[in-house]
N, C-alpha and C positions, 0 to 999 in steps of 0.2 A: 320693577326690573326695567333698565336702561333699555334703548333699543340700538342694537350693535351697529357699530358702523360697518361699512363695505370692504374695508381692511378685514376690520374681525372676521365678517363672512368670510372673506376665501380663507381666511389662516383657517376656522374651524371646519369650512367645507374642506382644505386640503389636507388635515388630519384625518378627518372620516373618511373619506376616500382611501388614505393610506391602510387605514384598517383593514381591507378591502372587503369592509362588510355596506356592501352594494344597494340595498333595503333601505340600512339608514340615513345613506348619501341623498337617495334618491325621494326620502323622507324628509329630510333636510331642505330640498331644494325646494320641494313642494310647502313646504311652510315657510321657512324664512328666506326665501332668495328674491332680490325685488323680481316682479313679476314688469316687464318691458310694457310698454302703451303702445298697440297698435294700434296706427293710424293707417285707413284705406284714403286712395284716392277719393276723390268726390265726384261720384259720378254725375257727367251732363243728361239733364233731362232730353228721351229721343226727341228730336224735332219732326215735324212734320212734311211730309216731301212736299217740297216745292213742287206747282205741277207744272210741266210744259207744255207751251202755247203753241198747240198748230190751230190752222184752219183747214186745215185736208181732212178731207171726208171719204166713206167709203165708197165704193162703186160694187154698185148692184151688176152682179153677171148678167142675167136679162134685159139692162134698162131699155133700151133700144128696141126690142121684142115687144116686153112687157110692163111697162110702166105703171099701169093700171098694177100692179100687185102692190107697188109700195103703199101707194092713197090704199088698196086695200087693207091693208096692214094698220095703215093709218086710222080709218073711220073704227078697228076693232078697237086698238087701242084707247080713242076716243070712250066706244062706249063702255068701254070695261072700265075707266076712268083712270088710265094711269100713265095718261100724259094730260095737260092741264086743255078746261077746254078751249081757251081762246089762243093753241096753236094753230099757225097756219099750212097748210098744206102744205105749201109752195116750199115753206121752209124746213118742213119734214122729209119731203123730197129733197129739198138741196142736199142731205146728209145721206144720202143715199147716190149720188149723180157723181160722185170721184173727182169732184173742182173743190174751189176753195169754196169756206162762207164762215159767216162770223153768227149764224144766227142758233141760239139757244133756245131746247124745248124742255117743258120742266115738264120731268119727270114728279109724279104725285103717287105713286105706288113706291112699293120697298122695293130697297137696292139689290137686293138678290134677283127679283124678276128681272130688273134691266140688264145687268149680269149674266143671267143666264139666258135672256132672251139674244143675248149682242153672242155668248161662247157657241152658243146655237149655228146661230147665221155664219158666224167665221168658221167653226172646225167643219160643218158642211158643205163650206163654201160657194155659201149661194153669194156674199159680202165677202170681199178684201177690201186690203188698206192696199196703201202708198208703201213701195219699199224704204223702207228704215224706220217707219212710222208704227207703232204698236197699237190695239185695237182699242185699249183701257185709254190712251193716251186723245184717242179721237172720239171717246164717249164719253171720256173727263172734260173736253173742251165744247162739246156741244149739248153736254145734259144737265142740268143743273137740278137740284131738289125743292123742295115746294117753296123753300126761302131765297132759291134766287141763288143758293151756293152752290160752288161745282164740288161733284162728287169725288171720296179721297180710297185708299184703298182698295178697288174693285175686284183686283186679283185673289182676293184674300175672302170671297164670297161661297157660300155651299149653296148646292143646289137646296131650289126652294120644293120642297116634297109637295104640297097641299097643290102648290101651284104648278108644277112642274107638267102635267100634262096638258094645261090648257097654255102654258108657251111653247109645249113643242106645235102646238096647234096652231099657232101664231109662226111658230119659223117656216113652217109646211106653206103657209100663206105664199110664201117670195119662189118655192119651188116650183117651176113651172113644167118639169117634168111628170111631175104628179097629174097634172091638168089639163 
C-alpha cells in the first residue's frame, strides 16, 4: 500500500471529521498524521561565577581591646589543622584588621567549616565587612583551598553537624564578652 500524500490526508481526515464520529478522527490523527519534529533550544551550559576581587577585609569589633583573640583563634586553627601550617600570623591578622591586604591563607579543612565558622562570626557580629562588600565575597578573596584555588559557591554550604560544636567553640574565641 502507497503512502498518502498530505493532500490525501486532510481530504480523508476532513471526511472523518464530517462524520462527526470523533473516535475515529482522533484515531486518524494519532496514526497517520505527520507527527511535527520538535526542536528545543540548546541550552548553554551554567557558567561558573566569576568571582569578584576585593582586598577588604573584616574588621574585628574588639581589635583595639583585644587583639590577642584573633592570634588566638589563629594558633587553634593551626593546631586543629585547617589552615595550612606555614601561615603567617601577621597575615591572619590582616584579614581581621578592616584595611586592605592581598594576602591568602589556605584553608586545608572542608568548606563547610570555613563557612560556618565566617556565618558564625558575622550573624553574631563579633566580624563585619565594608558596606557594599559581602562576607562570601571577602572569604572568597582571602582563602583559598589546599591547591592554591579560591573558593566558589560558599553561600550554598550546610551546616557541618560532626563539627559544628567545636566551631561555635572557635567563634566564642573572638567574643570577649564571654571573658
Amino acid at each position: 500500500m502507497a503512502t498518502p500524500t498530505n493532500a490525501q490526508l486532510g481530504k480523508l481526515l476532513a471526511s472523518y471529521l464530517s462524520t462527526s464520529n470523533d473516535a475515529l478522527a482522533i484515531n486518524f490523527r494519532r496514526h497517520y498524521a505527520p507527527t511535527p519534529i520538535l526542536t528545543s533550544p540548546r541550552k548553554t551550559p551554567a557558567k561558573r561565577p566569576v568571582p569578584r576581587v576585593t582586598t577588604a577585609t573584616f574588621t574585628y569589633r574588639w581589635l583595639a581591646t583585644a587583639p590577642q583573640r584573633i592570634t588566638t583563634l589563629y594558633q587553634y586553627l593551626l593546631r586543629a589543622r585547617w589552615i595550612a601550617a606555614d601561615t603567617n600570623p601577621d597575615d591572619f591578622l590582616a584579614i581581621f584588621s578592616g584595611g586592605t591586604t592581598n594576602c591568602k591563607i589556605r584553608w586545608i579543612s572542608k568548606k563547610t567549616h570555613l563557612v560556618y565558622l565566617f556565618r558564625l562570626l558575622t550573624d553574631r557580629q563579633y566580624i563585619s565587612t565594608p558596606k557594599g562588600i559581602g562576607r562570601w565575597m571577602i572569604v572568597g578573596n582571602h582563602f583559598v583551598d589546599t591547591h592554591h584555588r579560591p573558593f566558589a559557591f560558599l553561600n550554598s554550604q550546610r551546616i557541618p553537624v560532626k563539627a559544628q560544636p567545636a566551631i561555635e567553640q572557635l567563634a566564642e574565641l573572638l567574643n570577649i564578652a564571654n571573658h
